[in-house]
C-alpha positions as CSV (number, residue, x, y, z in Angstrom):
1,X,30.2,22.6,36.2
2,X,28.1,21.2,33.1
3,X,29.6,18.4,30.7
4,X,28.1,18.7,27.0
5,X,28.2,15.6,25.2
6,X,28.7,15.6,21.5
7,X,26.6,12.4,19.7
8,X,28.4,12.6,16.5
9,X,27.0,16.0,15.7
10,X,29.6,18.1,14.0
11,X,28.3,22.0,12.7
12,X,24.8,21.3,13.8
13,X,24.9,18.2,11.4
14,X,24.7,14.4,12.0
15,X,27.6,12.4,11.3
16,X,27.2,9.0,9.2
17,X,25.0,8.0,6.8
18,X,21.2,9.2,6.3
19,X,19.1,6.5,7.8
20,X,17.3,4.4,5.6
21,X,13.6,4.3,5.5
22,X,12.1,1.2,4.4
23,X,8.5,1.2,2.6
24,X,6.0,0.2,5.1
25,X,2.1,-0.2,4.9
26,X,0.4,2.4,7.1
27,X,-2.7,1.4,6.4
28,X,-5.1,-0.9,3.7
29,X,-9.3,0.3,4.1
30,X,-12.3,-0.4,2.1
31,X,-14.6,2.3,2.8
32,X,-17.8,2.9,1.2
33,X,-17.9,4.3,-2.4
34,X,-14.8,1.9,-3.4
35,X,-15.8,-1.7,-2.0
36,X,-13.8,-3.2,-5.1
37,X,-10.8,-1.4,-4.1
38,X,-8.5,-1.5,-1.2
39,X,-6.6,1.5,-0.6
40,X,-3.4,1.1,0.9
41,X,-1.5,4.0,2.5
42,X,2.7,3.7,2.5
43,X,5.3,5.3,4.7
44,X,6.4,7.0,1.6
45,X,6.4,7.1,-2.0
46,X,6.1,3.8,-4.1
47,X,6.3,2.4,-7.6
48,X,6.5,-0.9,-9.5
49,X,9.1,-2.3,-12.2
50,X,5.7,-3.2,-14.1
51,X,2.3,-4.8,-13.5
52,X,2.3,-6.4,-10.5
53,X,-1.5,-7.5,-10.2
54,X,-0.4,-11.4,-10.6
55,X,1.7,-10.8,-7.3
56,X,-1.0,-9.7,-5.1
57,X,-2.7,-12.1,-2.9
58,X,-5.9,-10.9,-2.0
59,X,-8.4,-13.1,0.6
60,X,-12.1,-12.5,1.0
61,X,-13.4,-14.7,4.2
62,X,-10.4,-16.9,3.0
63,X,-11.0,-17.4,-0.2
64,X,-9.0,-15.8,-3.4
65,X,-10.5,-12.6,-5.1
66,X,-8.4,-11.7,-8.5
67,X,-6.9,-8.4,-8.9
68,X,-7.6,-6.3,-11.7
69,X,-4.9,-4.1,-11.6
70,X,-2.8,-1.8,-9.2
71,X,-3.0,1.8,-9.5
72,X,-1.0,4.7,-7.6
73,X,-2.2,8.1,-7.1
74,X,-1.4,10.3,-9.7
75,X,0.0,13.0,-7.3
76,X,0.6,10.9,-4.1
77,X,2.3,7.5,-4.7
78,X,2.2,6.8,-1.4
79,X,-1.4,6.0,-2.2
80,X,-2.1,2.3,-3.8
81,X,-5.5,1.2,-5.2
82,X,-5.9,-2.2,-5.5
83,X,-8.7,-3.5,-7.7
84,X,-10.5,-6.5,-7.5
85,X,-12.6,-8.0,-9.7
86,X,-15.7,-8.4,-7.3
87,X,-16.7,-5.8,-4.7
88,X,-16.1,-6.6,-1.0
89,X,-19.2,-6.4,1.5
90,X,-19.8,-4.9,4.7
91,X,-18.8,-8.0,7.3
92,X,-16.3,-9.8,5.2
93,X,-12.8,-10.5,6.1
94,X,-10.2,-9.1,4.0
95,X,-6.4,-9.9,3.8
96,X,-3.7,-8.7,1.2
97,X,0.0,-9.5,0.6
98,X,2.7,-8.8,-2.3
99,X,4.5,-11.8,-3.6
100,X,8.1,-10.6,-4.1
101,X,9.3,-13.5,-5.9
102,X,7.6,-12.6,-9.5
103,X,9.4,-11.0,-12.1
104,X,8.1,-7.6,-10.8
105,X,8.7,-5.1,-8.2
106,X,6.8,-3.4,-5.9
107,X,9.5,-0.7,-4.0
108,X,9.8,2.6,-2.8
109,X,10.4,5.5,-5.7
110,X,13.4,6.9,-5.7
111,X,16.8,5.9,-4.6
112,X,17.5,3.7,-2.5
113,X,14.7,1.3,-4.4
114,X,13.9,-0.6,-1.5
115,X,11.4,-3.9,-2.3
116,X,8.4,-3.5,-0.1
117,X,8.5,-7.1,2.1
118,X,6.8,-10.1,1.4
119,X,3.9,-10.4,4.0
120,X,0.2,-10.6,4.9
121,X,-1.6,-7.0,5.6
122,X,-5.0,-6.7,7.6
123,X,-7.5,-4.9,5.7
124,X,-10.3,-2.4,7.4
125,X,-13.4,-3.3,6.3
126,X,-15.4,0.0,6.8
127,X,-18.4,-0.8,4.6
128,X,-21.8,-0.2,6.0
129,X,-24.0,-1.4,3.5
130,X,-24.4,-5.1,3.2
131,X,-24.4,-5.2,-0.4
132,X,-21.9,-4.6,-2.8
133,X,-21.7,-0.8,-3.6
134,X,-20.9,0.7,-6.8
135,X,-17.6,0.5,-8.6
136,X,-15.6,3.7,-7.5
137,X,-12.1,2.2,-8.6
138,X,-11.5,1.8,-12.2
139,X,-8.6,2.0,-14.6
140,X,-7.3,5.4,-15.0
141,X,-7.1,6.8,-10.9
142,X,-10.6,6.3,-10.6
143,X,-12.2,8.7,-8.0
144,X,-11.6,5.9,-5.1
145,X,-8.4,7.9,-4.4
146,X,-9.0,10.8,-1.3
């Protein structure tokens, strides 16, 4: 005799409330073409209240690089350029992280509008040339965005 268990499925549907997906970085690369840019790849779709560039924290070998500004992709938002003011180069160390105690947010579109968390993200430094490349990012969704 088989025993079906029932997980709190009722009509082929779950029971309780949807879980809730919190925005989470998938991934933050400098790749060649865009070495003043770090693109950062969420979990899911993102936005800001307004300008957040004065509450991101970017390192280079441990010492602060200013952000320009900080762009999403005009038809993916999970997509985020950040734009610094110099460009990175090949070898260098590279660390980000989002301040969540200025007047601005940085959170998932959409409802719920969870904050994305206030923390330090490795960034892939996949530049081959020594040098500084060309600017790829600029204001406007640059061609930086893939």
């Amino acid at each position: 005799m088989k025993f079906g268990l029932n997980f709190g499925l009722f009509g082929g549907e779950p029971s309780g409330p949807s879980p809730v997906i919190l925005p989470a970085v998938l991934s933050s690369v400098i790749e060649d073409g865009q070495a003043d840019g770090i693109l950062v790849q969420w979990n899911i779709s993102m936005g800001m209240s307004c300008d957040i560039k004065n509450q991101i924290n970017v390192l280079v070998d441990g010492h602060v690089e200013h952000v320009t500004s900080v762009e999403f992709h005009p038809h993916d938002r999970s997509k985020m350029g950040i734009i610094l003011v110099h460009a990175v180069t090949a070898g260098q160390t590279v660390t980000w992280a989002y301040d969540d105690t200025g007047h601005c947010d940085l959170h998932q579109d959409g409802v719920p509008t969870n904050e994305a968390d206030n923390q330090t993200y490795d960034v892939t430094n996949n530049l081959s040339s020594p040098t500084p490349s060309t600017r790829a990012f600029s204001s406007g969704y640059a061609i930086g965005f893939k």
